[in-house]
LOZA-240622 format. One record per residue (C-alpha): x, y, z; residue in one letter. Coordinates in steps of 0.001 Angstrom, whole numbers, padded with zeros to 6 digits, always signed. Last residue first. Example, Ala and Ser with C-alpha at 12.3 -4.5 7.8 and 13.67 -1.06 7.14 Angstrom:
<pts>
+013670-001060+007140S/+012300-004500+007800A/
</pts>
This chain:
<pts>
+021903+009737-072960X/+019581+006186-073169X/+020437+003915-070314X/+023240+001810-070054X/+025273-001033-071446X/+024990-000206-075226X/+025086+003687-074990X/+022090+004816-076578X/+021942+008061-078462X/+021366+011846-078843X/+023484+013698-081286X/+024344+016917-080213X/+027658+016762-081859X/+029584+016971-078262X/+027550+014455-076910X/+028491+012073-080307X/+031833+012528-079512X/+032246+011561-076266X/+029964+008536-077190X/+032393+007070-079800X/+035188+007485-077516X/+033553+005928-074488X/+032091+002958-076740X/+035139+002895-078304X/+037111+002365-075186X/+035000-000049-074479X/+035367-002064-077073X/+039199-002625-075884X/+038902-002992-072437X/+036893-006110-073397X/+039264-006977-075829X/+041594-007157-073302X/+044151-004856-072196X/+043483-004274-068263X/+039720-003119-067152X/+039230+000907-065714X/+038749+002109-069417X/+041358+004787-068991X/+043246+004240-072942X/+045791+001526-073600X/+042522-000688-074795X/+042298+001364-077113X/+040567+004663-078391X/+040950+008475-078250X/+038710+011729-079229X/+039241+014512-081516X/+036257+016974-082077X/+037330+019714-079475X/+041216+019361-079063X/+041762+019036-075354X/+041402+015479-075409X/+038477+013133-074526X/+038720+009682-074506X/+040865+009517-071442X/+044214+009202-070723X/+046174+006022-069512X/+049029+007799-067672X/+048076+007904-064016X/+046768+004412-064288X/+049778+003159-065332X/+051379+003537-061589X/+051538-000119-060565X/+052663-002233-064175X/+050059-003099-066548X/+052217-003354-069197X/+050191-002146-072529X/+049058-005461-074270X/+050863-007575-077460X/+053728-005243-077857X/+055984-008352-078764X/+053147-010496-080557X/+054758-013639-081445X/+053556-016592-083424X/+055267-019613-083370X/+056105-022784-085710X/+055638-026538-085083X/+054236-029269-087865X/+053916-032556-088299X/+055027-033723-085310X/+054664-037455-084377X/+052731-038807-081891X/+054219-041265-079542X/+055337-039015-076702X/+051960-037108-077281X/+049968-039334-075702X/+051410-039045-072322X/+050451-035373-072329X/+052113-033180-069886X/+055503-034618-070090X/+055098-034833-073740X/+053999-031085-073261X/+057149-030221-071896X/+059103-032273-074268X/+057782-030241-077028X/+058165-027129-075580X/+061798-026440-074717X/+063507-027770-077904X/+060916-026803-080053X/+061438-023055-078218X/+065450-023380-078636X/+064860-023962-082638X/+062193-021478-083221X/+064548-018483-081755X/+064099-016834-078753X/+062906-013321-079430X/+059431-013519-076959X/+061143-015594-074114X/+062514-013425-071347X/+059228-010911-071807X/+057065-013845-072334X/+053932-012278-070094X/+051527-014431-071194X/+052386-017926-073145X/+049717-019440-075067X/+050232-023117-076506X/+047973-023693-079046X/+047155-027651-080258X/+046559-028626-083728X/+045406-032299-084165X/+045375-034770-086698X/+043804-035267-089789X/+043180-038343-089891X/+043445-039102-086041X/+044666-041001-084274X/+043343-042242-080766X/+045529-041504-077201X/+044069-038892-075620X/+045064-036733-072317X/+043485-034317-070188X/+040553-036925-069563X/+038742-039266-071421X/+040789-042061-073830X/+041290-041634-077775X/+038475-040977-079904X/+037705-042894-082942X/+038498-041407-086631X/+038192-038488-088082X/+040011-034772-088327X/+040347-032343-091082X/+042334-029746-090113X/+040001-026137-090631X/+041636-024314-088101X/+039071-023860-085679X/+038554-027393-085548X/+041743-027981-084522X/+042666-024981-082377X/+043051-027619-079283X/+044003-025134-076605X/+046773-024950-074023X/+047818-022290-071185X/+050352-022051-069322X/+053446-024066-070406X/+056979-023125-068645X/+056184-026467-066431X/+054941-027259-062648X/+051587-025813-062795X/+050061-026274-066011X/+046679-025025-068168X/+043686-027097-069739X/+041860-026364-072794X/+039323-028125-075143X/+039575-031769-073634X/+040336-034445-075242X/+044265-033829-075632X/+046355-035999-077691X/+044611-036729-080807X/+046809-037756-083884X/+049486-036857-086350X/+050198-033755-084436X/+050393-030073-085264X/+052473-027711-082952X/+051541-023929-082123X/+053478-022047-079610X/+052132-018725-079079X/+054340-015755-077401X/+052986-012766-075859X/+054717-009623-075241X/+054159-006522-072896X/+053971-002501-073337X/+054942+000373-071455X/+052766+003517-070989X/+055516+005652-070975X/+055305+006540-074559X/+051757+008469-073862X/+053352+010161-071195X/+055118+012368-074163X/+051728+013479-074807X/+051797+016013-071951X/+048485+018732-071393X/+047301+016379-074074X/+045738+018130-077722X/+047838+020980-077185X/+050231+020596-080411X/+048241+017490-083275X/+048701+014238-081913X/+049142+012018-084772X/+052504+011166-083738X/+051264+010474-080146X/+048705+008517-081199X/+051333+006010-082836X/+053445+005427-079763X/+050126+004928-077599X/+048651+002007-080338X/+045945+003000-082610X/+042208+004253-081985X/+042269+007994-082961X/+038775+009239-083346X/+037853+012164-085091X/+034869+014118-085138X/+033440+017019-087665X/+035797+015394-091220X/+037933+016494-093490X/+039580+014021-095805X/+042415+015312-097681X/+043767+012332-100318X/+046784+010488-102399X/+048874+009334-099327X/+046564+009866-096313X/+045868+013619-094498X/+042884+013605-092203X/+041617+017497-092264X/+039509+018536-088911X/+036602+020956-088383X/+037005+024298-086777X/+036476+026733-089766X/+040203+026882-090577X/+040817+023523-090617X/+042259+021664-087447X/+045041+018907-088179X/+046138+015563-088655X/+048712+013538-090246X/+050133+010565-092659X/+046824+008595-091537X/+047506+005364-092537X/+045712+003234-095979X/+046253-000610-096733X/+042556-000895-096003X/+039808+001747-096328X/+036118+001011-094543X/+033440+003796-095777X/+030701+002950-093671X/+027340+002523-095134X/+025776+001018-092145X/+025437-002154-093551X/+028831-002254-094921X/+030024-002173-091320X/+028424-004922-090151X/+029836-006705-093513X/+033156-005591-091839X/+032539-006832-088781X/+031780-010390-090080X/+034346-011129-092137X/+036968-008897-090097X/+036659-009280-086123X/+034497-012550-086680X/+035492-014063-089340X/+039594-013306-088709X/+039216-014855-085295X/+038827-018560-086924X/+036255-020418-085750X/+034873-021562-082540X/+036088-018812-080501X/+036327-018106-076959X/+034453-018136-073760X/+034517-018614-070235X/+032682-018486-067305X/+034124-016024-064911X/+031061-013672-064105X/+029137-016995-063700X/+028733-016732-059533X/+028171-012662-059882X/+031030-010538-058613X/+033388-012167-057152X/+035220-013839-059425X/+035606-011726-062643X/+034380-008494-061459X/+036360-008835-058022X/+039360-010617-059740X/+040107-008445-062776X/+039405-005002-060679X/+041731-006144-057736X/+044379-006822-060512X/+044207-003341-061971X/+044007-002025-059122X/+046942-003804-057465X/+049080-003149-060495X/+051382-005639-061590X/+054288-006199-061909X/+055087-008624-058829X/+051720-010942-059839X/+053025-011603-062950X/+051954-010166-065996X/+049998-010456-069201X/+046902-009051-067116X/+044337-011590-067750X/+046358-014840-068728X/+048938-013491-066003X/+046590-013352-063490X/+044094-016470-063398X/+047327-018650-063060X/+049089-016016-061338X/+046735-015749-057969X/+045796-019850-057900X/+048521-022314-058486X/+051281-019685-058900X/+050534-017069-056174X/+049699-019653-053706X/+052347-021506-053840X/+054226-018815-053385X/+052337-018208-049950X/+049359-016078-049349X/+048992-013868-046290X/+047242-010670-047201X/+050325-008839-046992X/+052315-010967-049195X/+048688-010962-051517X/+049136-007052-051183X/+053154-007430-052336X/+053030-009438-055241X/+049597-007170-056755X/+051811-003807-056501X/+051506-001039-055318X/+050629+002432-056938X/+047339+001562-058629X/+045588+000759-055196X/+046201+004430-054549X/+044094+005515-056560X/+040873+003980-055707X/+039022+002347-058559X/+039425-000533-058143X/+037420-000522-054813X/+037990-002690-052137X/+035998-005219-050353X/+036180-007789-052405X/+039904-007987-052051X/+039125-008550-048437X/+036853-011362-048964X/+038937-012965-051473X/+042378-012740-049187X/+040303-014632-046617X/+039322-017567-048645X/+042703-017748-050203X/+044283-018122-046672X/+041673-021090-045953X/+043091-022734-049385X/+046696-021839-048457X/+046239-024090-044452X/+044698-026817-046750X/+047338-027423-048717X/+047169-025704-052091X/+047611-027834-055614X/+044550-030538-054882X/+042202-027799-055048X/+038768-030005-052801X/+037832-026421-050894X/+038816-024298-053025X/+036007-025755-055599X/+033510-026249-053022X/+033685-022495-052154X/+033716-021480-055572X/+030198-020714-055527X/+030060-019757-052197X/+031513-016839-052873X/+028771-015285-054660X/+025736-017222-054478X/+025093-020964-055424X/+025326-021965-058577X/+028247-023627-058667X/+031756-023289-059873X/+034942-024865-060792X/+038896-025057-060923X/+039544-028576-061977X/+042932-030898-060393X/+044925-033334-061929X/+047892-034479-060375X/+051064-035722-062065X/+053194-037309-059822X/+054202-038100-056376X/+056551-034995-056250X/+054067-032799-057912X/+055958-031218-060521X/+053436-032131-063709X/+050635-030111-061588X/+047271-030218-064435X/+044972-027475-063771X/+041466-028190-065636X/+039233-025200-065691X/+035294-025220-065374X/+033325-021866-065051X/+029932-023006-066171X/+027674-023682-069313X/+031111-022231-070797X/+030449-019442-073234X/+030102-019420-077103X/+032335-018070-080348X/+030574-018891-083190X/+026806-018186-081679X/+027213-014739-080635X/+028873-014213-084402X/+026146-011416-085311X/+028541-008160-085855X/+026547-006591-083442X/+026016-009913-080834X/+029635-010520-080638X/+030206-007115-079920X/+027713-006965-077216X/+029925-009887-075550X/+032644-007894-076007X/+031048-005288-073808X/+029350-007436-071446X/+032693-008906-070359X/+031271-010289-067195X/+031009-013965-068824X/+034398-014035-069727X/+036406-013892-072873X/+038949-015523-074692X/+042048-015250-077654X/+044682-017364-078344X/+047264-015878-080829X/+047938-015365-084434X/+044823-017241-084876X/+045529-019826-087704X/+043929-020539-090376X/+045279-023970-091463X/+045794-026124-094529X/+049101-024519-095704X/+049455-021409-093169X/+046984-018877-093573X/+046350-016281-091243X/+043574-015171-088204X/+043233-011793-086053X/+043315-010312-082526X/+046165-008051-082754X/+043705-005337-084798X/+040684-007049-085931X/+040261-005439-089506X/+042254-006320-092876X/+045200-005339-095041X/+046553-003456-092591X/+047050+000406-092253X/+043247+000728-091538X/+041028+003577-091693X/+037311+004247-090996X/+035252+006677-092640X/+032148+007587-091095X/+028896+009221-092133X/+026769+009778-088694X/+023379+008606-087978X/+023743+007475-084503X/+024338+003825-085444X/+027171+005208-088005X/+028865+006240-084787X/+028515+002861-082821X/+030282+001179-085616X/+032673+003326-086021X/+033259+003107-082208X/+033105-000286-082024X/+035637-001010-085475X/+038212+001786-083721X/+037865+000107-080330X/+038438-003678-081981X/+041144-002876-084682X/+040564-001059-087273X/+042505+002252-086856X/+041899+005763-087225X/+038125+006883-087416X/+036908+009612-089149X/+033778+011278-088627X/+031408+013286-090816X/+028140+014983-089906X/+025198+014475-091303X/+024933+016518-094359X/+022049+019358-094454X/+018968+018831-097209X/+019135+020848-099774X/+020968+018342-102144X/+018179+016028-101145X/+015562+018167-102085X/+013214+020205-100225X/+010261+021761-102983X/
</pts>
């Protein structure tokens, strides 16, 4: 008579961090059948994209969205069953407010159609109040060449984005009301460091790839539900063993082949091992001939963001988001639903602006990409910088009063996607049988988003399951 005891153990893995490749590739690992472990050194999942109390608010620690063509996040959503909490844009549809116009504020909306790729921005470019019309033919042209190159190619890595769109005819006008304002939210750089690769594959999947590629999308609630309420009940499903508060000390081959995960108070061996934490922390883990040269882990360089969050006593934006030419703002979202405020009372006028109160207010983020020159400036010198900026941006808010105003920083928010990092972002694989890598940091072909992010752990999580034997699906492809 078989019995359970008899029967053999499916195999073990650990995986090393919770953010969003370590919770996609545990999750994708369980799927096949496997016992996993997963460990976190926080007190919760979601990596740098999660929530916090403050008072009355849950705040995101910083403003977080998606596009259309990020099928992998998007997949995400759907495992962990928050599709619906964090939706897409019907269509692409961007206000750009110019406060440095010299006639005055202009207004202007950065939109598609649903005609074919590129016509569907064509009308768009074509009525952009910030480029003249000789910049908006340029643009035209530089689109068409950049899509026809490949991302891929090598040697687009080694120059930089500044200097092709120099080449390619685009003015500094240019740059900022077009090339950087879609650039530095996506790469968390300007167009002068970074990588031409990296910046041809943003634009050519994003724009010019399918008319709704771009569309965007972000969360409805709190980031903390969905990349740790909800993610870790998909894990519970699965049976995963999810520890908090707990790092890997160190790690190491057993005599028969299999690994040993050392944390304070245990020895957990395991078949597979995935490390999915930061480039500086991998390469303590590292255990001697896992990389031909882990110290070029540590020259993968990293990149702030800075998030300026002020709460109002009433509304004074109507519309969801908008972002600036002409000011140190970027980007700007009302978080006040999100957040839990409690608002009521009658709207204030259409358009960027609002002018009605509100009960309970409203919350507006202010996300700043690439804040290298900003990121350690204290509280003081950034309410003294940003609140008049976005009074100058939003009439209404020069009679609102401030309730609150604090900041959130992230100072190794992305790895830098300078030209040249994609000879140092290694693969999933190593050298070590049974011990794989995860992260956005890692050669995933996309910059550091959380679309990069889960697909590192889909490569991860499928490198190892190949090497177990273990047949299975990967999520955007056919059956391997």
């Amino acid at each position: 008579m078989t019995t359970d005891e008899s029967m053999p153990r499916a195999p073990h893995a650990v995986v090393v961090g919770g953010g969003l490749a370590g919770i996609t590739a545990a999750l994708q690992l369980a799927d096949a059948g496997l016992r996993v472990t997963l460990l976190e050194g926080r007190p919760r999942l979601g990596g740098l994209a999660f929530s916090f109390r403050r008072g009355e608010l849950t705040v995101d620690n910083g403003q977080h969205v998606y596009l259309r063509c990020c099928t992998a996040y998007r997949w995400f959503l759907d495992r962990v069953e928050g599709a619906h909490l964090a939706p897409l844009q019907d269509r692409l549809d961007v206000p750009v407010l110019d406060v440095g116009h010299p006639r005055g504020p202009r207004l202007g909306r950065l939109r598609r159609t649903a005609l074919p790729v590129p016509l569907h921005l064509a009308k768009s470019l074509a009525t952009y109040p910030h480029l003249s019309l000789v910049e908006r033919a340029s643009v035209g042209r530089a689109a068409l060449a950049l899509k026809a190159l490949d991302p891929a190619d090598p040697a687009l890595d080694g120059i930089d984005f500044a200097t092709w769109l120099g080449r390619h005819g685009q003015s500094a006008r240019a740059v900022e009301a077009l090339w950087d304002l879609v650039g530095v939210a996506t790469l968390n750089a300007t167009a002068p460091h970074a990588s031409m690769g990296l910046a041809a594959m943003v634009f050519k999947t994003g724009l010019l790839s399918e008319p709704g590629a771009a569309d965007i999308g972000w969360a409805h609630v709190p980031l903390g539900e969905l990349h740790d309420t909800l993610a870790r009940k998909a894990l519970d499903s699965l049976g995963v063993r999810t520890e908090l508060r707990v790092k890997a000390d160190r790690i190491s081959r057993t005599d028969d082949g299999r690994w040993s995960v050392e944390v304070p108070g245990e020895t957990i061996e395991a078949d597979a091992v995935v490390l999915a934490v930061p480039q500086r922390e991998t390469r303590e883990l590292l255990p001697e001939g896992a990389l031909d040269d882990p110290d070029r882990l540590l020259d993968i360089g990293t990149a702030p963001i800075l998030n300026v969050h002020v709460v109002y006593d009433r509304k004074v934006l109507k519309q969801p988001f908008f972002t600036a030419l002409g000011s140190p703002v970027q980007w700007v979202f009302d978080r006040t639903d999100s957040s839990g405020l409690l608002r009521g009372g009658p709207e204030g006028p259409s358009n960027v602006g609002g002018g009605g109160r509100r009960a309970g207010g409203q919350y507006l983020a202010v996300s700043q990409s690439a804040a290298q020159s900003e990121i350690d400036e204290p509280v003081s010198v950034l309410r003294e910088r940003y609140l008049p900026e976005l009074e100058r941006l939003l009439p209404a808010a020069r009679t609102a009063e401030v309730r609150d105003f604090f900041v959130t920083r992230e100072r190794t928010a992305t790895f830098a996607p300078t030209p040249g990092v994609g000879r140092l972002r290694p693969a999933a694989r190593t050298h070590a049988p049974g011990l794989y890598l995860a992260g956005a940091w890692t050669a995933t072909g996309w910059p550091a988003t959380m679309e990069g992010a889960v697909r590192s752990g889909f490569s991860a999580a499928g490198a190892a399951l190949s090497a177990l034997g273990r047949r299975h699906e990967h999520p955007l492809q056919e059956a391997v």
